[in-house]
C-alpha positions, 0 to 999 in steps of 0.5 A: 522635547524631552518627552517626545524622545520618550514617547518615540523611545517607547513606541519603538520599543514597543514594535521592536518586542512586537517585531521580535515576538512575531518571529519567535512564534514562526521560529515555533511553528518551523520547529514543529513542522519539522518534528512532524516531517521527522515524525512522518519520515520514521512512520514511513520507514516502519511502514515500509520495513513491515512491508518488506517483512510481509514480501519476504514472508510471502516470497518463502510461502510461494517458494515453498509452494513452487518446490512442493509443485514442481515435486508433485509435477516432476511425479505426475510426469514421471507417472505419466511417460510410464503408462502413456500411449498415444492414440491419433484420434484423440489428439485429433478431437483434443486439436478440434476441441481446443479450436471450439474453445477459443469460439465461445463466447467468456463472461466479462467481469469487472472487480474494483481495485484494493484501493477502493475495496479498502475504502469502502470497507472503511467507509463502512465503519470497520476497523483496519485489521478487519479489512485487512483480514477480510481482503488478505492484505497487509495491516500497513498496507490498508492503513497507508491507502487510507491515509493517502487517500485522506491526505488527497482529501 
């Protein structure tokens, strides 16, 4: 009688440390699921932070443009009001011409995305700061289209 408390004893012994390895190795795989979640989070954020620099760079570049363009505008008016006299006939023909403007047939044309401008530049075997100069856009911006995209594959 005594063995079979024994035997008994050591099978549930043994499915209790079958049991409690079990959940150590789930408790393993939580933990690393959480690291690379952390991992993702902080990459997103530098994504992110990097490309609030490149807008802020590029919201001083047009600003730049726009104060050098209304300068050059503000002269070219100036210069213009001096000099300029008004001839009714060639308001009317720049009236009719305006009119035969809008008849002419325009030429459609159909440009693909960046998304699959990236992409294909990818697929194509170069790397993400050569598509990033070849299509004037971010590093981080090529990287995280290319990124998504295989995360959706």
């Amino acid at each position: 009688m005594s063995s079979l408390l024994w035997i008994v004893s050591f099978l549930l012994h043994m499915i209790a440390l079958l049991a409690i390895y079990k959940l150590l190795q789930q408790v393993q795989h939580l933990k690393q699921q959480s690291i690379s979640e952390s991992n993702m989070d902080s990459k997103l954020k530098q994504y992110i932070e990097e490309i609030k620099q490149e807008n802020r760079s590029l919201e001083a570049y047009m600003y730049k443009g726009r104060t050098n363009q209304k300068q050059q505008d503000d002269y070219i008016l100036e210069e213009s009001e001096e000099t300029k006299i008004v001839d009714p006939q060639t308001v009317q023909q720049d009236d009719q011409s305006k009119e035969d403007y809008g008849s002419e047939d325009a030429e459609d044309t159909v440009e693909a995305s960046l998304d699959a401008r990236v992409l294909q530049l990818y697929n194509l075997g170069k790397s993400i700061d050569e598509i990033a100069s070849e299509l004037k856009c971010g590093k981080t911006e090529a990287e995280i289209i290319i990124k998504l995209h295989q995360k959706n594959m």
